[in-house]
N, C-alpha and C positions, 0 to 999 in steps of 0.2 A: 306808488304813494299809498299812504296805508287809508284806510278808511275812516272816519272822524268819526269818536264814539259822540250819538246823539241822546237825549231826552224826551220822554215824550210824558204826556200826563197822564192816569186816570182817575175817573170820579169816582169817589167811594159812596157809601148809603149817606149821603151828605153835603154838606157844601165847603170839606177839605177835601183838596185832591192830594192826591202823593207824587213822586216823578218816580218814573220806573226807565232803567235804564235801557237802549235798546243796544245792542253788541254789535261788533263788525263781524260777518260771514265767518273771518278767519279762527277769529276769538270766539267766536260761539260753536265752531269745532272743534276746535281745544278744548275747551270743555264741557262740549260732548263727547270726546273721547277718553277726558280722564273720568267725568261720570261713569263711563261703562267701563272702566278700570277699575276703579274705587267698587265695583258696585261685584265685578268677577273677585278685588281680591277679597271684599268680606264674605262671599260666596265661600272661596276655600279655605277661611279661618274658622267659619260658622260649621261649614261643612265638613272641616276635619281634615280634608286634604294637604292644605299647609303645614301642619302638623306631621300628618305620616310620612310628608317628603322630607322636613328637618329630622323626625327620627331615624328613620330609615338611613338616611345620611349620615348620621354621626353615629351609629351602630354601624355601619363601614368603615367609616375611619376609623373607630378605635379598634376594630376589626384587623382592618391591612396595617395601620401606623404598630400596634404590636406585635404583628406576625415579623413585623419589617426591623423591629427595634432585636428580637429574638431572633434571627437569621443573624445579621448582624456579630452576633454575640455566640453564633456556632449551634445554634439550636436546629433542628434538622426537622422540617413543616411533614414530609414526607414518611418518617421513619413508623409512625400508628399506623395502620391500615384501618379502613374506612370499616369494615365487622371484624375488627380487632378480636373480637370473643370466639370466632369460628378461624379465623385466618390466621397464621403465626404473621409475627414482624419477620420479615426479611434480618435483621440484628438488633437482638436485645440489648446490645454494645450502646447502640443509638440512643434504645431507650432509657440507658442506665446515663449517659450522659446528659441527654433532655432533661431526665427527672432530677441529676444533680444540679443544672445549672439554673432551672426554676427554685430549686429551692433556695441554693443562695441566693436569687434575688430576693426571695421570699423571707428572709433573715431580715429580724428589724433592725439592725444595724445598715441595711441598704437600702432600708426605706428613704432617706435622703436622697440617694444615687436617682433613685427611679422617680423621683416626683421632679427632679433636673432634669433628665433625658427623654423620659420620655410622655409621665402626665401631667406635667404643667404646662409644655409645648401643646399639648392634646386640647388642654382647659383652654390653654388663650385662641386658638381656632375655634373651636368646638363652642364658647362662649358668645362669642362675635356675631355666630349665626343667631344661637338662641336668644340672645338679648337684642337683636332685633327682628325676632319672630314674638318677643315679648312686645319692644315697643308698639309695631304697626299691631298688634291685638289689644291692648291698652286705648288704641285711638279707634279704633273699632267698636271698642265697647264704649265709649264715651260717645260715640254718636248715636249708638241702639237707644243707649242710658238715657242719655239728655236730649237725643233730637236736635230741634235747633238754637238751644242752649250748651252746650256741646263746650265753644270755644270757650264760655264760662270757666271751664273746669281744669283743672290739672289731677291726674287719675291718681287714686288713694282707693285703696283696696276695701277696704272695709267700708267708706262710702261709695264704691261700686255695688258690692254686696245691698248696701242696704239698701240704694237704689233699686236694684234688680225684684227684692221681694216687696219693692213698694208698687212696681210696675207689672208686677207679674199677674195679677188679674186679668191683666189688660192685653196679653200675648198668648199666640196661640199655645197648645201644648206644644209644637214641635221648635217653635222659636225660643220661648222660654228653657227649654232643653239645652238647645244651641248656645244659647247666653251665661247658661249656668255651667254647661261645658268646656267655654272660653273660660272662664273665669276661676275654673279650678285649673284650667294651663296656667295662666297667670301665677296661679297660688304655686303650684307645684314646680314652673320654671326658679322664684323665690328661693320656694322650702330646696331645692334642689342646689342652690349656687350658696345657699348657706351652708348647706351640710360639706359643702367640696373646699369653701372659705374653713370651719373649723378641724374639718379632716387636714386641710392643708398645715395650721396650726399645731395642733395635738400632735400630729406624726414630727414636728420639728422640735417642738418641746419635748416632746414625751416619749420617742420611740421603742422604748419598752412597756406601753400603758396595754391595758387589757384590749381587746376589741371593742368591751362596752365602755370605756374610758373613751374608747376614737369617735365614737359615735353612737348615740341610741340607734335602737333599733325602730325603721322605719317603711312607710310604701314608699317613699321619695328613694330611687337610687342615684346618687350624686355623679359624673364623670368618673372619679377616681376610683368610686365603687366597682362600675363596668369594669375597667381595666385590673382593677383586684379579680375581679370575678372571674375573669376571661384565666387569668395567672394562675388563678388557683383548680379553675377547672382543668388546664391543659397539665397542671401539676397531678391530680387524680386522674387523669385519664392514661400518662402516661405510669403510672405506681400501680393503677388498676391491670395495665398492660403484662407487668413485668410482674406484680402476683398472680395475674394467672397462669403465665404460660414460664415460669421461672420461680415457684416461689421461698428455695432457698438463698436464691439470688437477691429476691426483695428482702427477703427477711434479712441478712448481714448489710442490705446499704442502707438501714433505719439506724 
């Protein structure tokens, strides 16, 4: 049978008392345990930890998920050696087919193909995580912010912000740090799912638009940027391959 939650009173500087509730055993370790929950996970949002493990994580995925889309499609992971500059390829064969089959994806006529198969699949994973390493940092910082006004609020950025330099006297150097650090995740997770949101756009409307057409130039790198980048690096490394150790061979498949 469960324990009856009681009431008990105390006197304040006065002659109003308050009731202050007294908890059952079980219930007051339930939330003793989620206090030191709440209290470890804003530990690793403040501390950066949370962070490093969602990047880390989705710099793997789009890691394997492209190596994996490129196998797939006959692309040969193997064919570069690891000092390609000192070491010949076992077959330049390999790397004249790598570098052809990067580059037709690379044709913007298959930009459609590849935002299908394989980084819009990427963005709906890959977002999932980061928009709720968004949300619990949003309630995190809403309780640094406001204390025990907190529940008051529903989190808006720029009155975070203004929050933060109205309190910041009031915080140590290294928490102030921590807070302002959060806060530019926040900003940057934003700036970041907007630029993947217009990249998404632009490349369906416009597939022949310039690169500064798809997107300004920014520090935010979006999902699909990672995955462009990855594409484009593996596309030079293997061209860099085949001009050095071949390079009338490069020269006729330009």
């Amino acid at each position: 049978m469960e324990e009856p939650v009681k009431y008990s009173w105390i006197r304040m500087n006065g002659p109003i008392a308050e009731p202050r509730l007294q908890l059952p055993k079980p219930i007051k370790t339930s939330l003793g345990d989620y206090l030191i929950a709440f209290h470890v996970i804003v530990a690793h949002y403040l501390g950066g930890l949370r962070k490093k493990h969602l990047t880390e994580w989705y710099l793997n995925r789009i890691e394997q998920e492209t190596d994996d889309f490129l196998v797939r499609r006959g692309y040969n992971l193997h064919a570069v050696p690891y000092n390609y500059l000192d070491e010949r390829p076992k077959s330049l064969n390999e790397i004249s087919h790598n570098l052809a089959l990067l580059h037709e994806l690379l044709q913007p006529h298959n930009f459609g193909y590849l935002l299908r198969t394989l980084i819009q699949p990427l963005k709906d994973e890959i977002y999932s995580e980061i928009e709720a390493f968004s949300r619990t940092a949003k309630l995190v910082l809403l309780t640094l912010l406001y204390g025990q006004s907190a529940y008051r609020y529903r989190y808006d950025h720029s009155a975070a912000v203004e929050q933060f330099h109205h309190i910041r006297p009031s915080l140590t150097p290294q928490r102030a740090q921590e807070l302002d650090d959060l806060l530019h995740d926040v900003s940057y997770i934003a700036e970041m799912r907007r630029l993947d949101e217009n990249f998404h756009d632009d490349v369906a409307d416009a597939p022949n638009a310039s690169a500064d057409a798809r997107g300004k130039l920014s520090d935010v790198v979006p999902v699909s940027g990672l995955i462009f980048g990855k594409l484009h690096r593996l596309e030079n490394e293997n061209k860099t391959v085949l001009e050095h150790w071949n390079p009338s061979r490069a020269q006729r498949g330009r």
